[in-house]
PAMI-981007 format. One line per 2 residues: number of its first residue (from 0); their letters; for each residue z, x, y of C-alpha. Coordinates in steps of 0.5 Angstrom, whole numbers. Each point is the difference from the previous one (the first is absolute). Layout:
! PAMI-981007
NUM	a	Z/X/Y ~ ...
END
This chain:
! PAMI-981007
0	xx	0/0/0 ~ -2/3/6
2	xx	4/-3/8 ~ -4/2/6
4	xx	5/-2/6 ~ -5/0/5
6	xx	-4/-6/-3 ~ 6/-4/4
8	xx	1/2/7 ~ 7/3/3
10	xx	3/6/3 ~ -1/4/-5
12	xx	-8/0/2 ~ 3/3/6
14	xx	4/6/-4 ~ -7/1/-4
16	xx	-4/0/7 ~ 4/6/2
18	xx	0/4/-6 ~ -8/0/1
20	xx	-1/0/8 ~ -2/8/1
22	xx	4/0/7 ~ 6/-4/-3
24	xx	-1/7/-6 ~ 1/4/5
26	xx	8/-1/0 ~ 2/2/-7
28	xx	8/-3/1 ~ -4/-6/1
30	xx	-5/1/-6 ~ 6/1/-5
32	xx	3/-6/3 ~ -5/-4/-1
34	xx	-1/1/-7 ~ 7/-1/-1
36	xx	0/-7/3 ~ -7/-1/-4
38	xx	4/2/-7 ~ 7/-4/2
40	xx	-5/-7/3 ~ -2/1/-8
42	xx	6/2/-3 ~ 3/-7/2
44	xx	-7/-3/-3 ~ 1/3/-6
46	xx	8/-2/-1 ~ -2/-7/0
48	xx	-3/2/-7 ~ 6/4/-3
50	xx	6/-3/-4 ~ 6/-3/2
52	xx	8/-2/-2 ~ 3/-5/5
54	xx	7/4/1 ~ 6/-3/3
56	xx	2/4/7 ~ 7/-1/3
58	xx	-1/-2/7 ~ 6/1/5
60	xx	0/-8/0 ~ -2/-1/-7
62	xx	-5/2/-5 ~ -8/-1/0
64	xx	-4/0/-6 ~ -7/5/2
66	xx	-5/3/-4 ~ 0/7/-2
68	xx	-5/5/-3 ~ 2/0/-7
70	xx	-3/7/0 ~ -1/6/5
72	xx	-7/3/0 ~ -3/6/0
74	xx	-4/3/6 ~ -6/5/-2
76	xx	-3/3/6 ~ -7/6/-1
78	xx	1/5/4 ~ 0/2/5
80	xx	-3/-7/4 ~ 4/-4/-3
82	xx	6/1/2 ~ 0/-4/6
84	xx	-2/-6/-4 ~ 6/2/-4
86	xx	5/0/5 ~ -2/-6/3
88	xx	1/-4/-8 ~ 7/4/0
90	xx	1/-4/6 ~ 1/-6/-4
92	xx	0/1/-7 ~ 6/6/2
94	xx	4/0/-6 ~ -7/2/-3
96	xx	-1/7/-5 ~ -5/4/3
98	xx	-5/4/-4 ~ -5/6/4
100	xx	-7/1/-3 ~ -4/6/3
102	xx	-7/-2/-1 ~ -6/4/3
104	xx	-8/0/1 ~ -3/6/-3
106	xx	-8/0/2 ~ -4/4/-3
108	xx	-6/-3/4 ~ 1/-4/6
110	xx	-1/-7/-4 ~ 3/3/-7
112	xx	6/1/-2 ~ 7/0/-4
114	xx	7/-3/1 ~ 5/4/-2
116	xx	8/-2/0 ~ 4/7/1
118	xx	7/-3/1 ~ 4/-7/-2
120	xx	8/-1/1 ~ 1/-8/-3
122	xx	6/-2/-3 ~ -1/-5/-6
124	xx	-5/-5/1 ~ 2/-4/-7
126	xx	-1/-7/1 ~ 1/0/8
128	xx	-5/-2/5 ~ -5/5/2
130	xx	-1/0/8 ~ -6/6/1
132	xx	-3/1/7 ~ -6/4/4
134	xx	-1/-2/6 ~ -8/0/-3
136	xx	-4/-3/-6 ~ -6/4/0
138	xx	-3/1/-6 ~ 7/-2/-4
140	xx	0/7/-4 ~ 6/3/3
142	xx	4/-7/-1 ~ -1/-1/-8
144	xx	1/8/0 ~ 7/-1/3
146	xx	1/-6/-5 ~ -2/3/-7
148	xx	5/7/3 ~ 5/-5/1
150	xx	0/-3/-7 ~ 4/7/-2
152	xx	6/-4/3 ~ -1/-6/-4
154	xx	-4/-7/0 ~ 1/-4/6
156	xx	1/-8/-1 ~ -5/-2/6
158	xx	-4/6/5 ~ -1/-2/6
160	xx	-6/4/5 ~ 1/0/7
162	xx	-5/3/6 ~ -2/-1/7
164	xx	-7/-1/-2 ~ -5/1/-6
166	xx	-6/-1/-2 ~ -4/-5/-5
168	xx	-2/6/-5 ~ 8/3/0
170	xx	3/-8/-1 ~ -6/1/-6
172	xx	2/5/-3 ~ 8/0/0
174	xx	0/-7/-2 ~ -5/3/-7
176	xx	6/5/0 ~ 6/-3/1
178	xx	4/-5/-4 ~ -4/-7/2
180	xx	8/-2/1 ~ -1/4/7
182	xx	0/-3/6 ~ -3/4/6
184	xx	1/-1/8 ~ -4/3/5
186	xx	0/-1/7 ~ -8/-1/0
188	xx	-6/1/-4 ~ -5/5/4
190	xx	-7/-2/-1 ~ -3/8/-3
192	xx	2/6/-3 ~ -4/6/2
194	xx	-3/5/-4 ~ 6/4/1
196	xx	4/-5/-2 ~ 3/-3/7
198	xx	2/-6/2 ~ -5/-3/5
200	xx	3/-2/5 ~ 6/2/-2
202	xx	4/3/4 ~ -2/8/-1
204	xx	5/5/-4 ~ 7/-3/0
206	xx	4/6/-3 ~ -3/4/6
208	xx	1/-5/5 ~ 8/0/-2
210	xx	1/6/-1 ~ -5/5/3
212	xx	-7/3/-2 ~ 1/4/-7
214	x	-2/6/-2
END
């Protein structure tokens, strides 16, 4: 299942506006903090399909029966251009576990290349819920690769993929690869995917324009 937030209008519209205005870029505190409000507009979309308990909470006047998580989720972030993203689910889901992939690029030609994972620190992931971000979805390699590393610490009852924006061939391509019970968010679905695997219109290199132009 596939959820794009932009198919019905609200203020989150504004915070992807931002993220891909090249003078509003410019700023990268305002950039950082626009994937934030992205990722933590989804998290409170994506707890509406999480399991719940009804608890009894001791009010100074009484108690009040709320509906808590049953279960905390874990936070998996690629990085390092997910880190943002993972921030902002952190601020809603903040007794989550966080999991840390490193996840790169190796060309070998300007249109081919490999994924290659180096590094993962996860707790267990046995049977929890299994939240991974990136702020895009290009041609959905990274992700499934970042989620096959991740099985090491154990099979999750239910995955969830949150980016920014995506492109039809990589919601295609998780969707073959991930367990069909996945759900995917996005922010917007772009309309092209360049020969060098980049969203258009996209946004430009979200990792760079957090952190710095890499080396």
């Amino acid at each position: 299942m596939v959820h794009n937030l932009s198919l019905t209008p609200s203020i989150f519209s504004t915070f992807l506006a931002e993220l891909r205005d090249c003078t509003i870029q410019q700023d990268p505190l305002r950039f950082r903090r626009n994937l934030e409000r992205v990722a933590e507009v989804m998290a409170y979309e994506l707890s509406k399909h999480l399991d719940y308990e009804t608890v009894d909470v001791t009010t100074p006047l009484g108690e009040a029966s709320v509906p808590l998580l049953k279960q905390q989720p874990v936070l998996a972030t690629i990085l390092r251009a997910g880190l943002p993203m993972h921030q902002g689910l952190l601020n809603v889901f903040d007794r989550a576990e966080s999991a840390f992939v490193s996840a790169y690029r190796k060309h070998t030609t300007a249109e081919d290349f490999d994924i290659h994972v180096e590094y993962l620190a996860s707790p267990e992931i046995d049977g929890k819920t299994l939240i991974i971000s990136d702020p895009m979805l290009a041609t959905g390699s990274s992700m499934v690769m970042v989620y096959k590393a991740l099985l090491k610490q154990g099979k999750p009852a239910k995955v969830h993929i949150v980016a920014a924006i995506a492109a039809p061939e990589a919601l295609e391509y998780v969707k073959k690869h991930l367990p069909e019970t996945a759900t995917i968010w996005v922010g917007a679905i772009d309309r092209e995917l360049t020969a060098q695997s980049y969203i258009v219109p996209g946004l430009g290199d979200a990792g760079d324009l957090a952190f710095g132009v890499k080396c």
